[in-house]
C-alpha positions as CSV (number, residue, x, y, z in Angstrom):
1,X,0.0,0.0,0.0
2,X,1.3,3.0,-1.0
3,X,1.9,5.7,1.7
4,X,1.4,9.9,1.8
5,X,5.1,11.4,2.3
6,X,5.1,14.2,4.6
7,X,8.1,16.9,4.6
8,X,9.3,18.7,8.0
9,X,9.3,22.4,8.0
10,X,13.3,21.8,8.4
11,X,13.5,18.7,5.4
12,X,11.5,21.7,3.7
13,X,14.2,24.0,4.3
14,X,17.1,22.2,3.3
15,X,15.7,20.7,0.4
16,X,15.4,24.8,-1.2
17,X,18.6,25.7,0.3
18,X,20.4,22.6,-1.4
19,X,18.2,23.8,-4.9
20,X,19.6,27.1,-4.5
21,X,23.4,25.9,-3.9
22,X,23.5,23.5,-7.0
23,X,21.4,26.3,-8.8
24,X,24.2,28.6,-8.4
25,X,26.1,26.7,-10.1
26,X,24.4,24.8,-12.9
27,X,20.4,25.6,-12.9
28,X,19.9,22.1,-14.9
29,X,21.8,20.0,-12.5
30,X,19.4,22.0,-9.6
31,X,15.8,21.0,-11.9
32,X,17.3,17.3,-11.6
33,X,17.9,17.5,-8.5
34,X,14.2,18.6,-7.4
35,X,12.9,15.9,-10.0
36,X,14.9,13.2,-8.2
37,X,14.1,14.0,-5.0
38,X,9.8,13.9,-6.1
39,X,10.8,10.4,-7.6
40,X,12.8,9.2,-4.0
41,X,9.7,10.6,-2.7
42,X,7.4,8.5,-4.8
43,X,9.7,5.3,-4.6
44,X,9.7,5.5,-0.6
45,X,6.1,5.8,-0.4
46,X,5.6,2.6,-2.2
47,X,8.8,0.9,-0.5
48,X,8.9,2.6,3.1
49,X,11.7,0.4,4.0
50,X,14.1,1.0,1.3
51,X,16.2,2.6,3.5
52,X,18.8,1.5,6.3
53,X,18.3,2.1,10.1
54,X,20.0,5.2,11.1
55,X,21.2,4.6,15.0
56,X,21.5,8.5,17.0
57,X,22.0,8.8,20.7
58,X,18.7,10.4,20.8
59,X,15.8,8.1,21.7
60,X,13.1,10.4,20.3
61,X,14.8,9.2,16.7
62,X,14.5,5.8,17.5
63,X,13.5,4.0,14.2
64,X,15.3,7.2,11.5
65,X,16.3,5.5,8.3
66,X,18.2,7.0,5.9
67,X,18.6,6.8,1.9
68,X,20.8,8.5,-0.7
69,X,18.6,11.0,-3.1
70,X,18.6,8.8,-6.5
71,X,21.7,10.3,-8.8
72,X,22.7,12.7,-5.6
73,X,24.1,10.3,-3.7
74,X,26.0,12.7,-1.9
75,X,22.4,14.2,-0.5
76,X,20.6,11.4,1.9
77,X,17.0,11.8,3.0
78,X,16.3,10.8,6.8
79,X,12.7,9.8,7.3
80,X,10.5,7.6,10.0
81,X,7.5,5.3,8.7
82,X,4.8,6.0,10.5
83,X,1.1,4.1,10.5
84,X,-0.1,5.9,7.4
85,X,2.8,8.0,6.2
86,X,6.4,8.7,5.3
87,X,7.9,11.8,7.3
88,X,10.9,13.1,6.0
89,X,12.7,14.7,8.9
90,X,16.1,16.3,6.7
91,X,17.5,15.8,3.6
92,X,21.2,16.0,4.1
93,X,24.7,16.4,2.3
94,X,26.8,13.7,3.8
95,X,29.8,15.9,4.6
96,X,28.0,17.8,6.8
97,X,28.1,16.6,11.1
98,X,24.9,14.6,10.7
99,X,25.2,13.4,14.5
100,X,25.7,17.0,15.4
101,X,22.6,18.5,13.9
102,X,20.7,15.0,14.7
103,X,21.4,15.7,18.5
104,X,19.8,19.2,18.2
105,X,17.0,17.5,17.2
């Protein structure tokens, strides 16, 4: 059964300020970007599990899994399944301190 993904106000946020980063310097490379993120979205709604367990520190992110944007490997997209939908929580570069911004959280 295919499931409604749901964007954080934060997943929100960094999925414009990655758009406006690539965009900067190639404006084609940015449109593919945003079209491979709607089909990661798409493919995770129909296979929620997809993704590998993410272990943080944090218990309130117990059950975070984590999968590489589609041709943007570099970019991952954190999410929890929940009973009728996919939350995306971030969408990440992998350089960045992910266990630092996770424990902010």
């Amino acid at each position: 059964m295919k499931k409604r993904v749901v964007q954080t106000r934060l997943a929100e946020v960094d999925l414009i300020e990655h758009f406006d980063y690539i965009a900067n310097d190639n404006t084609d490379a940015a449109l593919r970007f945003a079209e491979s993120i709607e089909q990661a979205c798409d493919r995770l709604s129909q296979m929620p599990k997809i993704g590998s367990i993410r272990e943080f520190s944090n218990p309130r992110l117990s059950g975070i899994r984590m999968w590489p944007v589609p041709q943007f490997s570099k970019y991952l997209i954190f999410y929890q399944i929940t009973e009728d939908s996919i939350r995306i929580i971030r969408v990440l570069h992998g350089a960045r301190d992910i266990s630092a911004l996770f424990e902010d959280e």
